[in-house]
Legacy VTK file of the C-alpha trace (Angstrom):
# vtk DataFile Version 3.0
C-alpha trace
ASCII
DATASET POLYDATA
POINTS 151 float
7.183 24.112 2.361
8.824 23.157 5.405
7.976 19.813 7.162
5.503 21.246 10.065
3.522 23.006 7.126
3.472 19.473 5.460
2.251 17.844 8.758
-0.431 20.147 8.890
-1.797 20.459 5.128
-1.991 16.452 5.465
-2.983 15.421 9.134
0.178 13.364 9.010
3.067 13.800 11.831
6.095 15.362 11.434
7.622 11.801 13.045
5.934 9.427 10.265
6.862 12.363 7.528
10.929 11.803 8.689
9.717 7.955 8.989
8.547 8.376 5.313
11.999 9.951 4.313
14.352 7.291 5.754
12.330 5.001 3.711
12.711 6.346 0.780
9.128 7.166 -0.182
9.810 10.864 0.290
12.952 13.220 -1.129
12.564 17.096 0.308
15.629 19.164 -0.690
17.573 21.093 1.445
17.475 24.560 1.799
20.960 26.256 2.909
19.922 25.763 6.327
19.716 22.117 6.589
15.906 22.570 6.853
13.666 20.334 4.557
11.885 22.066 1.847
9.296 20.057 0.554
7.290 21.182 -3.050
3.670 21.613 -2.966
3.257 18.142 -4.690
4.680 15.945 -1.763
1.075 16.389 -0.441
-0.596 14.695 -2.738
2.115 11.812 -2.019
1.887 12.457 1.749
-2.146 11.964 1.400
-1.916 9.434 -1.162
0.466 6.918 1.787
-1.930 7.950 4.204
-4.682 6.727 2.217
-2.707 3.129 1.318
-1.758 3.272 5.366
-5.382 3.576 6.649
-6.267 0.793 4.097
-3.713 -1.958 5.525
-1.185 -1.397 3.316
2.566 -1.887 4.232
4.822 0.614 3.391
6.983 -1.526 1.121
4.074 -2.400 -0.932
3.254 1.688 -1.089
6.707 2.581 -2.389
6.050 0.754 -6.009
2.753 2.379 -6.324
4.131 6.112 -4.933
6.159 5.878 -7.620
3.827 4.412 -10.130
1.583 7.274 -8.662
4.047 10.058 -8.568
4.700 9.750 -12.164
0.873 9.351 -13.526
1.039 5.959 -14.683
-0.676 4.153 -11.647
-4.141 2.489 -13.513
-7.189 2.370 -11.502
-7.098 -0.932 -12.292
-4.592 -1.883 -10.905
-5.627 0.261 -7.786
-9.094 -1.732 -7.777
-7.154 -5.242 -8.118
-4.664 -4.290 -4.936
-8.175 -3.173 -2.621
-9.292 -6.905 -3.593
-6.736 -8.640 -2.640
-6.574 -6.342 0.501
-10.401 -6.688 0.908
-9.708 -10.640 0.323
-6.714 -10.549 3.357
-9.258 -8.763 5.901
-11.914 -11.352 5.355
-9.265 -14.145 6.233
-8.381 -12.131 9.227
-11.597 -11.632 9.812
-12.766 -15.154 9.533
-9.372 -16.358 11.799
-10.578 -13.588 14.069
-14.326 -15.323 14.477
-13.262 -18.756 14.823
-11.255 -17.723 17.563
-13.544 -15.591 19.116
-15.773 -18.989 18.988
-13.210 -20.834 20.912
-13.059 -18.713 23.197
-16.728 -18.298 23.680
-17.126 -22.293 23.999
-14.243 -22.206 26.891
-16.172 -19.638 28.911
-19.439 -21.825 28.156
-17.207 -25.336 29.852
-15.657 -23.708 32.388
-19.009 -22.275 33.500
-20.660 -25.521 33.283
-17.851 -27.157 35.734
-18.857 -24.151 38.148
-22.752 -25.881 37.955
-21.203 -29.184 38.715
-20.707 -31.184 42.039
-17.117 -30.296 43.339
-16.222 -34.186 43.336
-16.583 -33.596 39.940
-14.365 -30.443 39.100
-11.067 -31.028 37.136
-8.481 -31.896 39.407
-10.395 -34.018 41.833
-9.360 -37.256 39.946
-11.736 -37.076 37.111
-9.932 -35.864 33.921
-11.779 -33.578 32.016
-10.675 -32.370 28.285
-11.536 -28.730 27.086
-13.129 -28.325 24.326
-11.746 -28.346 20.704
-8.134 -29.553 22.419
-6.404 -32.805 21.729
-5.791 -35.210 24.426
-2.385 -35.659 24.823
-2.601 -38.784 23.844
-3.313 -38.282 20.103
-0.883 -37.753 18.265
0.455 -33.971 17.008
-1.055 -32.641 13.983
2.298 -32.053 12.305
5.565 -34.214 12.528
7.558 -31.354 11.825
6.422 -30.133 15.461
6.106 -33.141 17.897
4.297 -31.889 21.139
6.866 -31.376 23.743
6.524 -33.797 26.881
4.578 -32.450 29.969
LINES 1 152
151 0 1 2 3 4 5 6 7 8 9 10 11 12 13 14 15 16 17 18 19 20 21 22 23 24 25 26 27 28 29 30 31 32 33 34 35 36 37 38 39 40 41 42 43 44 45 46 47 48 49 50 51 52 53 54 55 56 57 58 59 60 61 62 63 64 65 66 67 68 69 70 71 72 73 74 75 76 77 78 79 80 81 82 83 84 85 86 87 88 89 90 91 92 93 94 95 96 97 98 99 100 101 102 103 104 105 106 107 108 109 110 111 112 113 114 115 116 117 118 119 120 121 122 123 124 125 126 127 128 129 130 131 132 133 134 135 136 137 138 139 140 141 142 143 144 145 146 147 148 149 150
């Protein structure tokens, strides 16, 4: 099948299907005409990094399983272990993600409190006032491999 009919069958661009080739993960012949001609089992494989793609996965750590996959020796085991450790990497993003968001949520909180305040009292009208969850710059940096630079 050519590489539009591909694109179709799997809801996958023709774009990340040439992507997919340069890579490595996928090997159409050639018909006479230069054209790609692609056999009806590439769209299992085209489905099956589509799958892996939606789930997080890069496509290095696809190609080892594609081919693990292509040749009916992947174990659902080994499947269920590799959506762990994915599930495991998305809860640390996650969790990053939250304590951020917290931050961020506490700024908002101080800066709208210095709005309720006197303006003699506002940073920059000669009382120093910290944010929240930042070091002064007097303490000293966290890690001596990378001193603060000096304001």
């Amino acid at each position: 099948m050519q590489i539009s009919e591909l694109a179709g069958r799997t809801g996958v661009s023709v774009h990340a299907l040439r992507h997919y080739e340069r890579l490595g993960l996928l090997k159409p012949l050639r018909r006479s005409n230069g054209y790609r001609d692609y056999p009806e089992t590439a769209q299992r494989e085209v489905v099956f990094i589509a799958m892996s793609r939606q789930l997080g996965f890069a496509l290095a750590d696809i190609g080892p399983r594609l081919l693990q996959y292509r040749a009916g020796r992947l174990p659902v085991q080994e499947m269920v272990e590799a959506l762990q450790e994915r599930a495991r990497e998305l809860q640390t993003q996650i969790d990053l993600l939250q304590a951020q968001k917290q931050r961020v949520v506490d700024h908002q909180a101080w800066l709208r409190e210095r709005l309720q305040k006197p303006a003699s009292r506002r940073p920059g009208s000669g009382e120093p006032a910290a944010w929240p969850g930042v070091r002064s710059t007097t303490a000293p940096p966290e890690d001596s491999r990378h001193p603060r630079r000096p304001r």
